[in-house]
C-alpha positions in Angstrom: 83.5 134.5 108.6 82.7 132.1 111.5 78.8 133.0 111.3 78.7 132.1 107.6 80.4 129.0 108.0 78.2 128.0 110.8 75.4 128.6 108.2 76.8 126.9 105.6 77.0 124.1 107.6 73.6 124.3 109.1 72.0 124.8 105.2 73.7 121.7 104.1 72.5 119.5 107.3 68.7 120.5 106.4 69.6 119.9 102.5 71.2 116.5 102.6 68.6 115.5 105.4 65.7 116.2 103.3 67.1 114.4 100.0 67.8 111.4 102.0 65.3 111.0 104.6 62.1 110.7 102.4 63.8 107.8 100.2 62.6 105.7 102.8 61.7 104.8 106.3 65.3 104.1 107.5 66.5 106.1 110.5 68.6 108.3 109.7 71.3 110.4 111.6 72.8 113.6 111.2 75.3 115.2 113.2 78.1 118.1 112.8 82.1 117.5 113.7 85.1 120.2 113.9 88.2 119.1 111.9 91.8 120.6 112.3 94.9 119.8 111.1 98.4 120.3 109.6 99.2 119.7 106.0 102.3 119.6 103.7 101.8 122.0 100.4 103.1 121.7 96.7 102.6 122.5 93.2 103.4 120.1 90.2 104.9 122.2 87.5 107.7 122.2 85.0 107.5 126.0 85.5 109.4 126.4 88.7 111.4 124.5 90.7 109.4 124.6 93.9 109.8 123.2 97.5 107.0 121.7 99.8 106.2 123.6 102.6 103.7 123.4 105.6 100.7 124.5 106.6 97.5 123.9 108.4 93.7 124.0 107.7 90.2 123.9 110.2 86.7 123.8 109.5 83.1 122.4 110.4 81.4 119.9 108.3 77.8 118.3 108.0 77.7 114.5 108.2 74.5 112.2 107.4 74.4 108.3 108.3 73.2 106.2 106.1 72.6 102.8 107.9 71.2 100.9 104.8 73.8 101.9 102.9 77.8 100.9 102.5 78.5 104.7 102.7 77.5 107.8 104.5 77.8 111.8 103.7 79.3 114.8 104.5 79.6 118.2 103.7 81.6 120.5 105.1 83.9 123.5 104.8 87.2 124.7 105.6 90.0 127.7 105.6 93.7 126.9 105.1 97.1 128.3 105.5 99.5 126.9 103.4 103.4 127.7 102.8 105.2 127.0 99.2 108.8 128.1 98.2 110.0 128.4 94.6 113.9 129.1 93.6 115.0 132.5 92.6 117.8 134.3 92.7 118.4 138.4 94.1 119.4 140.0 90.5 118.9 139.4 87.2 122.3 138.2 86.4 123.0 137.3 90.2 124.4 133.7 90.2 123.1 133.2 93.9 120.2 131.1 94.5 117.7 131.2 97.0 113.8 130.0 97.8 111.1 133.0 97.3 108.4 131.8 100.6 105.6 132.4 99.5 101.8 131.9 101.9 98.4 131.3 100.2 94.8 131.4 102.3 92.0 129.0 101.0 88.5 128.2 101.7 87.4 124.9 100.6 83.7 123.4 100.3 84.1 119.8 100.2 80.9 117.2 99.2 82.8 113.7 100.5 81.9 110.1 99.9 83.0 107.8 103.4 82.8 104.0 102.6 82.4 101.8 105.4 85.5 99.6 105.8 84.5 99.1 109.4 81.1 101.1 110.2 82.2 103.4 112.8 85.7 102.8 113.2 87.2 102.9 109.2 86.3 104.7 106.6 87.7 105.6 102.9 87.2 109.3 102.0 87.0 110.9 98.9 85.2 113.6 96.6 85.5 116.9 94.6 86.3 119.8 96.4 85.8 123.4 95.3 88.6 126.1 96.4 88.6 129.8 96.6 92.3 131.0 97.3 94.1 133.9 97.8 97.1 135.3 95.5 100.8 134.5 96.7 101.7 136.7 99.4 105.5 136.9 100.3 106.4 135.7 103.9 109.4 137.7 103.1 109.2 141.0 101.9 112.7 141.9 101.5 112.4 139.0 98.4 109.7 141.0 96.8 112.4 142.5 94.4 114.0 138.7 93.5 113.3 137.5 90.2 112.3 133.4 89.2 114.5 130.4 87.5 113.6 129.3 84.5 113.1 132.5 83.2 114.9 135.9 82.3 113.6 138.4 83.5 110.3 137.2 85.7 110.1 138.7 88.9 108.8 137.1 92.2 105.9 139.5 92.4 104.7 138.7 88.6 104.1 135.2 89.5 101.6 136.0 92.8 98.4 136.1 90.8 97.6 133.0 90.5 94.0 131.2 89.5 91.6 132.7 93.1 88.7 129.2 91.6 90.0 126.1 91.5 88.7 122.2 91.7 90.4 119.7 93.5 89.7 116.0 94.0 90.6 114.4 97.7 91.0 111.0 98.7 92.4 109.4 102.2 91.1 107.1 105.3 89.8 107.9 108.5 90.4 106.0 111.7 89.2 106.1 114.9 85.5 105.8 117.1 82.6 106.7 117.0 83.2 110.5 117.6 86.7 110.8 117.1 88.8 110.2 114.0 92.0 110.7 112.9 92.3 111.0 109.1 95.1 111.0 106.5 93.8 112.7 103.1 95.7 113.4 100.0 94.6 116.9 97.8 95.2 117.3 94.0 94.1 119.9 91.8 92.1 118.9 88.7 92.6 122.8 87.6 95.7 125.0 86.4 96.0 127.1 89.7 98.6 129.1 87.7 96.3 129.3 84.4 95.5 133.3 85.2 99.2 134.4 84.6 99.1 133.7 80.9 97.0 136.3 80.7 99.2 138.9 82.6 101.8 140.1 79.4 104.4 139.1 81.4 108.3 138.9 80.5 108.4 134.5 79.8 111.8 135.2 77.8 114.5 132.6 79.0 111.6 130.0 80.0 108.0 128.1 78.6 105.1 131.2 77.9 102.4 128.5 78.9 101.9 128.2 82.6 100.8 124.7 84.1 100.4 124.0 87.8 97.8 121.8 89.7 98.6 121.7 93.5 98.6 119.3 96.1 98.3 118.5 99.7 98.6 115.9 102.4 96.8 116.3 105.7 96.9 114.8 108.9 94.6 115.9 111.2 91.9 114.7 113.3 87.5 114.8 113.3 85.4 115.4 116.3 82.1 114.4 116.0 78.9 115.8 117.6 
């Protein structure tokens, strides 16, 4: 996985270079960065009742300069770990209530905008982002066997296989110098991450038969800069 994100990286510096660079006779930089961080993950649905939970996320990115414009480039990619809970209860007909945790891995490719508040220093962020997650996997596997609110007879492990292709959009600010930034980026989903379970036959009595969710995330986390 490292070794084709390393390539990834490396196809999109040669890529955005060549698109940009014969525009013009402007001098034009590229450089790479490594970005980490720690994010806070939900879903927006009137599905479940759900519960943000935290995560974190790291990846390499691609950047190009663009000194004669009021933006510059990057392109970059990045795997995540991120943490949701959503209330169930042990039985069927068990009045107890508890959070199913649920984990979800994603890899993210990310085509970002950076607009040059204060070149070098402050910059707004955004773009589209395309996602390629995992199912729901229980943190907990002695809740395997629990069953969701809001519906009859839906079991935790019904609800796990969620949409793997989604598109997000992200928007946020980065602050910091030259080769060091911190950033603050918000994540939402522009596509129903749990779209793929109406197509499962599965037991909706009690609750709605058409599944809506579109995720999001906040990050804090920091860029270094090569």
């Amino acid at each position: 996985m490292k070794k084709q994100l390393i390539l990834l990286v490396a196809i999109a510096i040669c890529f955005v270079t060549t698109n940009f660079a014969q525009k013009g006779h402007y001098r034009i930089s590229n450089g790479f960065g490594i970005n980490g961080g720690i994010t806070k993950f939900d879903m927006t649905t009137n599905n479940f009742v759900t519960k943000q939970g935290d995560g974190f996320l790291g990846g390499l990115l691609a950047t190009v300069n663009l000194p004669h414009r009021w933006y510059h480039m990057s392109f970059g990619m990045q795997l995540s770990e991120s943490n949701i809970e959503i209330l169930g209860r042990p039985a069927i007909a068990s009045t107890e209530e508890a959070f199913v945790e649920y984990k979800m891995f994603a890899a993210q490719i990310a085509l970002l905008g950076h607009i040059k508040i204060i070149p070098d220093y402050v910059t707004i962020d955004l773009g589209p982002m395309l996602q390629y997650n995992s199912r729901l996997e229980f943190k907990n596997k002695a809740q395997e066997g629990y069953y969701i609110n809001n519906y009859t007879n839906l079991s935790a492990e019904a609800i796990t296989n969620i949409s793997p292709f989604n598109l997000n959009g992200a928007v946020g600010a980065s602050v910091g110098i030259k080769n060091l930034k911190i950033k603050a980026q918000y994540l939402y989903g522009f596509t129903n991450i749990l779209k793929k379970l109406e197509n499962q036959n599965l037991d909706t009595s009690g609750g709605d038969a058409r599944f809506k969710g579109h995720q999001t995330m906040l990050v804090l986390g920091a860029i270094v800069l090569f």
